[in-house]
N, C-alpha and C positions, 0 to 999 in steps of 0.2 A: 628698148631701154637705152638710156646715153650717160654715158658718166657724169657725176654730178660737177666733177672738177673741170674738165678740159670741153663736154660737150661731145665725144666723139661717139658714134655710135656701135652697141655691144651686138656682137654675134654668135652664134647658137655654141656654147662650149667654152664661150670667155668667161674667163673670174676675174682679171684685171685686165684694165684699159692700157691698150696694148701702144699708146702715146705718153702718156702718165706715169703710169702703174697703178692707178688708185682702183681699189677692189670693187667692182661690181656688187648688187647685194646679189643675196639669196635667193630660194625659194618663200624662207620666212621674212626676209625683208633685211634681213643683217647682212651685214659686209663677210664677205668671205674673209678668213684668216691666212694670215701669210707670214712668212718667216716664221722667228723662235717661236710664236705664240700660235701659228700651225702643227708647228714640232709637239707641242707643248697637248695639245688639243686631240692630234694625232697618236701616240705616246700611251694619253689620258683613255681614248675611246678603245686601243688595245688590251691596255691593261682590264679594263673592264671585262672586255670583249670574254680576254682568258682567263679573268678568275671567275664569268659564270659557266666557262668549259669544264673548269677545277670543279666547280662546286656540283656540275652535271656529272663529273666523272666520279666523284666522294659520291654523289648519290648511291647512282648505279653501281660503285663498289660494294656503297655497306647492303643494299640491296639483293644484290645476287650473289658474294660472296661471306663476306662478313655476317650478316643476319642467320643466312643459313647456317654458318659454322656455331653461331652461338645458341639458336635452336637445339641443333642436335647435342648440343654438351647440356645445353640444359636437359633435353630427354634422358642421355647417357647418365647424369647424376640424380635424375628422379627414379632410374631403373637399378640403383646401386644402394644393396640392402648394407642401409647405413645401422640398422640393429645388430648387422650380424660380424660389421666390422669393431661395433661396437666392445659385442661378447667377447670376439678376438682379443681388443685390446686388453680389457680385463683379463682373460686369460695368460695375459705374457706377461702382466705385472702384476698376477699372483703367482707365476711360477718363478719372475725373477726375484720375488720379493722370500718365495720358499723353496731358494738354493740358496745356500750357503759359501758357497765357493763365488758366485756369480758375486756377490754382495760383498765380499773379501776385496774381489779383482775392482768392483767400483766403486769401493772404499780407497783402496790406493791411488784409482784414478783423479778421483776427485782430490786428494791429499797431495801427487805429486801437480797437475794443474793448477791448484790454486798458489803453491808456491811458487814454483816458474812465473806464472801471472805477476803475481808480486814483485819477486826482486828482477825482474825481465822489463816487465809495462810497470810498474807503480815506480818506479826508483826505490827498489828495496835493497839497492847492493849500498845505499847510504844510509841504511837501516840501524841502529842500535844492537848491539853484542845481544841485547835479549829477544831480541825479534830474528835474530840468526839461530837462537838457541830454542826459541821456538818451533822454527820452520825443521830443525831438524827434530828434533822430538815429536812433530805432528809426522812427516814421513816415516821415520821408525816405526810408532805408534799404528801407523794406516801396513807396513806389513808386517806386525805381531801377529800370531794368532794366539788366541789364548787357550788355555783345552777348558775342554769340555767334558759334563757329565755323559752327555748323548746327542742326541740328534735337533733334540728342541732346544738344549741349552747352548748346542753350537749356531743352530739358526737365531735365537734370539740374539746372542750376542754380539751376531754378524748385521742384525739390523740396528741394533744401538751403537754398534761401533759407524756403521755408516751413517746415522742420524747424525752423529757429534762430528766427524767428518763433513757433510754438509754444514753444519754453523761454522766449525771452525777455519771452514772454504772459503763461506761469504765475510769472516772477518779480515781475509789475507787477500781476496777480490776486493773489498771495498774499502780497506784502508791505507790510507796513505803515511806513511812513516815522516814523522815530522819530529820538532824540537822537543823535548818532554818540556823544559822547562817555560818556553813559548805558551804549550798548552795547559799550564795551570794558572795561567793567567787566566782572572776572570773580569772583563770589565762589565761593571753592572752598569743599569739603567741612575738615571741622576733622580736621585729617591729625600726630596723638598720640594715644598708648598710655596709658588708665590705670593707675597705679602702685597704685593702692589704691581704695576704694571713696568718698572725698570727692573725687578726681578726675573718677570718675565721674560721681557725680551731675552736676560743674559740668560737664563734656564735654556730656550730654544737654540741659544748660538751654541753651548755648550752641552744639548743634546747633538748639535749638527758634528761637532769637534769628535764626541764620544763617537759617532757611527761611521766616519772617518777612519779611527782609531782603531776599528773594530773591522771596517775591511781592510784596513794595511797589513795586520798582523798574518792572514795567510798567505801574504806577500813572501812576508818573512821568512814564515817555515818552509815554501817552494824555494825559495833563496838558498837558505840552510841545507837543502838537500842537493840541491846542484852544486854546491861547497861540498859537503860531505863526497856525494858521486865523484868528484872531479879530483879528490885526496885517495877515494878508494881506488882512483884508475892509477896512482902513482903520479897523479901534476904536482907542479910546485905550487908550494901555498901562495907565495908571491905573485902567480901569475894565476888565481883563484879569478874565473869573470864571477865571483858572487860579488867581490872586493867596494868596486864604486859602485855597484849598486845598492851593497849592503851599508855604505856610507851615507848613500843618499838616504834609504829609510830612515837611518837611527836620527838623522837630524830632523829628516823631516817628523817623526814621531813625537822628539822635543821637543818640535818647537809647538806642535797642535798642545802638546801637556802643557807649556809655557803659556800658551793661549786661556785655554780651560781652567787654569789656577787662576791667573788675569781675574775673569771673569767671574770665577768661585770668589773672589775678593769684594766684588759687587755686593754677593746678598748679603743680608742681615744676618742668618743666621749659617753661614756656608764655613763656618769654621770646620768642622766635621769634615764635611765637602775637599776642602782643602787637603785635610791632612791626607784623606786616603788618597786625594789625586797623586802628591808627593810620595806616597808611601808604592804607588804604582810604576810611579817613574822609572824610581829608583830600581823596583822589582825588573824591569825593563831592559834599562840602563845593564844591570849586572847581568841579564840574562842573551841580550847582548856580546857581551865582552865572553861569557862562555863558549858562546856559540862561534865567534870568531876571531878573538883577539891572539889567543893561545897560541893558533893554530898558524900565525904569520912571523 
């Protein structure tokens, strides 16, 4: 074979014409590869090479090691008398359900954990004077014991004090201490019929306003209580980080009610409409200034 560029002829172990450099072909008829695009090609045929060694060794892992491990757990748990761990279980929580002293000690558990939780994780040290007076009346309450006629009327009692315990746990778990006055605000649903099709449209812009309005608001009350948390640590109020944030809400809050009235001016019959929008504002507005005007 002789190069097709210079004419020279190829000897047994050439890949390029060793006058040239131009690549000889193959056994398949293509030009051998040379430089980055050898690199490249070479690199490519390794990479292969080792991930079907990977995927030969993943075999043969999950094969003689892995399979078998999970064989034998599956036999070890078809040979484990799950009736009689069953019985068990029932057994220990009907003995701990008929002792009285057990149900006493995880009545208080539950009573002192659920508080801790609260004003620990929930921001409950920015909590309202009656959610303090709470938490401590529920602690009290969980190590009272009360007497008793005998023996069933102290186990009963020890189960009913621990049931109200459990409610009164998951109320101090799951809630979060926020503005009172925040949360009697209700905005309703926008409750008129469009007459025509520019009715319309203002109804949906002014539904869009209303659910705006309606996720800000728990803005507000995490706000509030990072103000409240940060007066309870002894900050100065002046230097409160609720301050420009709580700025930026109130206006932005105005200006969507500013929008919403706008629009309520549109229908026909949105006189109604209006007033409570305004009547809401306002409720807003003042509840607001409670929440943090005083306090700067």
């Amino acid at each position: 074979m002789y190069c097709k560029k210079c004419g020279t002829e190829q000897k047994d172990g050439q890949k390029y014409c060793p006058k040239c450099g131009e690549p000889f072909l193959d056994e398949n008829g293509k030009p051998y590869l040379k430089g980055i695009r050898k690199d490249l090609q070479d690199a490519k045929d390794k990479l292969a090479s080792k991930a079907d060694e990977l995927t030969q060794q993943g075999k043969k892992l999950v094969e003689e090691k892995v399979q078998p491990q999970l064989t034998d757990k599956i036999d070890e748990l078809k040979k484990v008398d799950w009736e009689g761990k069953k019985n068990d279980s029932l057994k220990t929580m009907e003995g701990f359900f008929s002792n009285a002293d057990k149900l006493r000690k995880a009545t208080i558990a539950v009573a002192v954990f659920a508080v801790l939780w609260f004003f620990v994780f929930n921001h409950g040290f920015s909590a309202s004077w009656t959610w303090w007076l709470f938490a401590v009346v529920f602690v009290v309450a969980a190590f009272y014991k009360a007497e008793s006629k005998d023996k069933v009327d102290e186990l009963n009692k020890a189960r009913w004090s621990l049931g109200l315990a459990v409610l009164l746990g998951f109320v101090f778990l799951f809630h979060s201490p926020s503005s009172s006055s925040f949360g009697d605000i209700e905005v309703d649903e926008i409750n008129v019929k469009a007459s025509n099709a520019q009715d319309e449209e203002a109804i949906l812009k002014m539904a869009r306003i209303m659910g705006e309005i309606k996720s800000t608001l728990p803005q507000v009350e995490a706000l509030y209580n990072v103000h409240r948390q940060f007066l309870a640590q002894g900050g100065n109020p002046n230097f409160s980080p609720a301050w420009g944030k709580w700025q930026d809400l109130y206006d932005k809050i105005n200006k969507l009610w500013d929008e919403y009235i706008g629009l309520a001016r549109q229908l026909e019959n949105g006189d109604e409409i209006i007033q409570e929008a305004k009547e809401k504002k306002r409720i807003m507005n003042k509840s607001f200034d409670e929440m943090f005007v005083p306090n700067y």
